[in-house]
N, C-alpha and C positions, 0 to 999 in steps of 0.2 A: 361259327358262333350260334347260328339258329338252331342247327343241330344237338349244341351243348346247353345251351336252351332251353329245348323241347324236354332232353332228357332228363336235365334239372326239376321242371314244369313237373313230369312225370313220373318223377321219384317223389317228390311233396305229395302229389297227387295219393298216391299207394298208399306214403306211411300216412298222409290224415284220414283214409280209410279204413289204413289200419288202427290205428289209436281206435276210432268210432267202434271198431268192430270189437276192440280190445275193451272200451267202455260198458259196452252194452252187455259184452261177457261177465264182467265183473258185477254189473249192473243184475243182474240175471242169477250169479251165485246169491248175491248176496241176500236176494228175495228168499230164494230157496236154497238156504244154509240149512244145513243140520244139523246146527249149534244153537242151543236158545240162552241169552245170559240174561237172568233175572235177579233183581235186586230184593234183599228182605232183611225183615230182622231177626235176629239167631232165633228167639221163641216167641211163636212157637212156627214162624212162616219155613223160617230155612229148614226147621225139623219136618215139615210137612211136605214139604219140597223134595228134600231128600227121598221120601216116600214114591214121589212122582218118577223120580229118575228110569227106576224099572218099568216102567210104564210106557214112557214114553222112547226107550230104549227098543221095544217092541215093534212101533210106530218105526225108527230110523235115524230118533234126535237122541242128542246128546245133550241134557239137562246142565249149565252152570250155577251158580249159587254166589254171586257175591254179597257178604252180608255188609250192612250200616246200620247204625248204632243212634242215627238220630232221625229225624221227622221231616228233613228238609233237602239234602241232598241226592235220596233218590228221587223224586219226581224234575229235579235237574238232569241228572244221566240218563234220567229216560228218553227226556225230552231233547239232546243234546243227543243221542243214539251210540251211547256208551255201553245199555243195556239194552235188550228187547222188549221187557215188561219189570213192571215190579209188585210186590205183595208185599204190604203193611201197614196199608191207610184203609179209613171207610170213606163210606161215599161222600159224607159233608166233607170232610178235609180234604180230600182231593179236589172238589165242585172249587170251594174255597181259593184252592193254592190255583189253580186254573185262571179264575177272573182277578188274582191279585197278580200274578205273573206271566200272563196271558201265553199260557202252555195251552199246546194242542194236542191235549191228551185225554184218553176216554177208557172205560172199563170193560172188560167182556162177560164177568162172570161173577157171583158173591159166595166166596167158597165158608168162611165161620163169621160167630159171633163170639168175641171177649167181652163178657162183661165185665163193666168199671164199676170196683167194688172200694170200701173207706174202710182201710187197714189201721191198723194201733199198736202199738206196743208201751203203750201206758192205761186204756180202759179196756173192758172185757165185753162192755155192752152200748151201744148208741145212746141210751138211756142217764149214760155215768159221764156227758159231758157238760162241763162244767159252766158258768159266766165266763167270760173272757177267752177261752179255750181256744188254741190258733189249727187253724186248718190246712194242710197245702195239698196244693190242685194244681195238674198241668197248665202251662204259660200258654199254649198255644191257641188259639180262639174257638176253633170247634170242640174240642176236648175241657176247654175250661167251661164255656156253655153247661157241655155233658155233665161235667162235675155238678155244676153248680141246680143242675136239674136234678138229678139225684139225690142234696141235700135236701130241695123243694119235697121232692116225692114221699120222705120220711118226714116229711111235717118238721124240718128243723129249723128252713129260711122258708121266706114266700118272696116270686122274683115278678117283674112287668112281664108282659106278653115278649114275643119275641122267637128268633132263632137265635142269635147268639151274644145270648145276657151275656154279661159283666157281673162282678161283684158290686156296680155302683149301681148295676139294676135291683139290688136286695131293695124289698118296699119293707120286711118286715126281718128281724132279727133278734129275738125275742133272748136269746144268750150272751147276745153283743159280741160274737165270735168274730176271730179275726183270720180274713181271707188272705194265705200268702201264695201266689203264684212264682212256681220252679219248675225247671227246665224236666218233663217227662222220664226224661232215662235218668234225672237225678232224685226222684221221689223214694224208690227202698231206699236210698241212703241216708234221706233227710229224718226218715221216721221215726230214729231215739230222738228226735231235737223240737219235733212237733205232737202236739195232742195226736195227733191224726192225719191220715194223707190219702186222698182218692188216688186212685192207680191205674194204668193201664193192665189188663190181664198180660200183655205182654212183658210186662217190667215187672210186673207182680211175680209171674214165674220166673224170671232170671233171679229176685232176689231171695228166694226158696220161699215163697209168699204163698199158699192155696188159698185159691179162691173160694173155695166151695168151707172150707174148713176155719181160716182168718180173716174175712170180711163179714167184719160188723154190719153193715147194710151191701147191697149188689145190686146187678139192675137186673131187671126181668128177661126173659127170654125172648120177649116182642120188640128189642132194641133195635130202633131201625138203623145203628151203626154196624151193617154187616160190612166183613173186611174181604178188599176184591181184586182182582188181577188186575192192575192199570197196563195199559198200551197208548201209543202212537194211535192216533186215527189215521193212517197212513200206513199201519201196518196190524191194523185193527181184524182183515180177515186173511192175514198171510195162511198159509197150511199149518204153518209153524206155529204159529200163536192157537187158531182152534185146535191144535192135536195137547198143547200144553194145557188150554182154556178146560178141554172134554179130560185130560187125566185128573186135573184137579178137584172136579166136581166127578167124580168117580165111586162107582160103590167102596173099592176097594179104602180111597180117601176116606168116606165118610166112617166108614168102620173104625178106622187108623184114629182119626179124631175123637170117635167115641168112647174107643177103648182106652184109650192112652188119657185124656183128658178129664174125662168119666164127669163130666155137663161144666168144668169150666171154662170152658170152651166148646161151644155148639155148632153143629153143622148148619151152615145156609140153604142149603141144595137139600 
């Protein structure tokens, strides 16, 4: 019995060595994968992304691409380690989504800027908006802020101090216009149905919108909403994430953005 015992003892023994050693292997891939999966949105991140791929193909990684269509569920996969990084937020909205869902997530690098411009498809000039005239502006809190500064900056509304006014912050409203807040990826749609609608440059190009050509007012080129690679702080200086971090902010990148975009959308770097 002691005998059969021992040897029982020492087969446990082995395979909980081996598991550990099986852990630590896996433990060890998975640091140093040569898969990066990043989350974005089709335009203009995934397009630019795409760009990355040969780049980083160089390096030894293999670039993935899953795209999402809204403002919320990537900084959950990230954070849940579904993906490695993601690109499609600026820096207030992520800060934001951080202290309200206490993700432990941080950024490596600011690769562009979209400016949020106030599109129409009923006036031709900022000037031609009316008394009562409705407005819609993304729902989300740092993007409706942004919106609602932009009207400020054209001398249309004047709002309190602050970082992230409301519409119940307007001190002055000299058109008695009316503020409707919709869901971001639903604003080109809303446009025959409203005077006008601030937009993200990103939702602006998916709904054939130019920036540079169809925005009645824009923001300037010193927006401090530049949009950035989020990560894990945990996996903030893998090899993997700075080889991804350095293709994106790449000459080759910034060219890409330049040409193709031609200033409505600006390089960070």
């Amino acid at each position: 019995m002691k005998k059969v015992l021992s040897l029982v003892l020492s087969t446990v023994l082995v395979l909980g060595l081996s598991g550990c050693a099986a852990q630590g292997k896996s433990s060890t891939g998975s640091k140093d994968s040569k898969v990066i999966k990043v989350g974005a949105s089709p335009e203009p991140h995934a397009k630019i992304l795409e760009q990355v791929k040969p780049l980083l193909e160089k390096e030894g990684y293999k670039l993935e691409i899953k795209e999402f269509t809204d403002y919320v569920i990537p900084n959950t996969a990230l954070a849940e380690g579904e993906i490695d990084a993601n690109f499609f937020q600026h820096v207030p909205y992520l800060e934001k989504t951080k202290k309200e869902k206490g993700l432990d997530l941080d950024y490596t690098v600011k690769v562009h800027i979209e400016p949020m411009g106030l599109y129409s498809s009923k006036i031709k000039n900022i000037n031609d908006l009316k008394e009562g005239a409705e407005i819609a502006i993304p729902n989300d809190p740092t993007n409706s802020a942004r919106a609602l500064r932009l009207l400020e900056k054209n001398n249309i509304i004047k709002l309190k101090a602050g970082d992230l006014v409301t519409a119940k912050d307007i001190v002055d409203n000299p058109k008695k216009l009316k503020i409707s807040e919709i869901d971001a990826a639903q604003l080109p749609r809303v446009l025959p149905d409203v005077t006008a609608a601030i937009i993200n440059t990103n939702y602006a190009l998916e709904g054939k919108l130019n920036p540079l050509k169809d925005a009645l007012i824009i923001e300037s080129g010193d927006s401090p909403y530049a949009n950035i690679l989020a990560v894990r702080k945990n996996n903030k200086d893998s090899e993997a994430i700075k080889a991804l971090s350095k293709a994106l902010t790449s000459p080759e990148i910034k060219k890409y953005i330049e040409d193709t975009y031609k200033g409505s959308i600006v390089p960070a770097f």
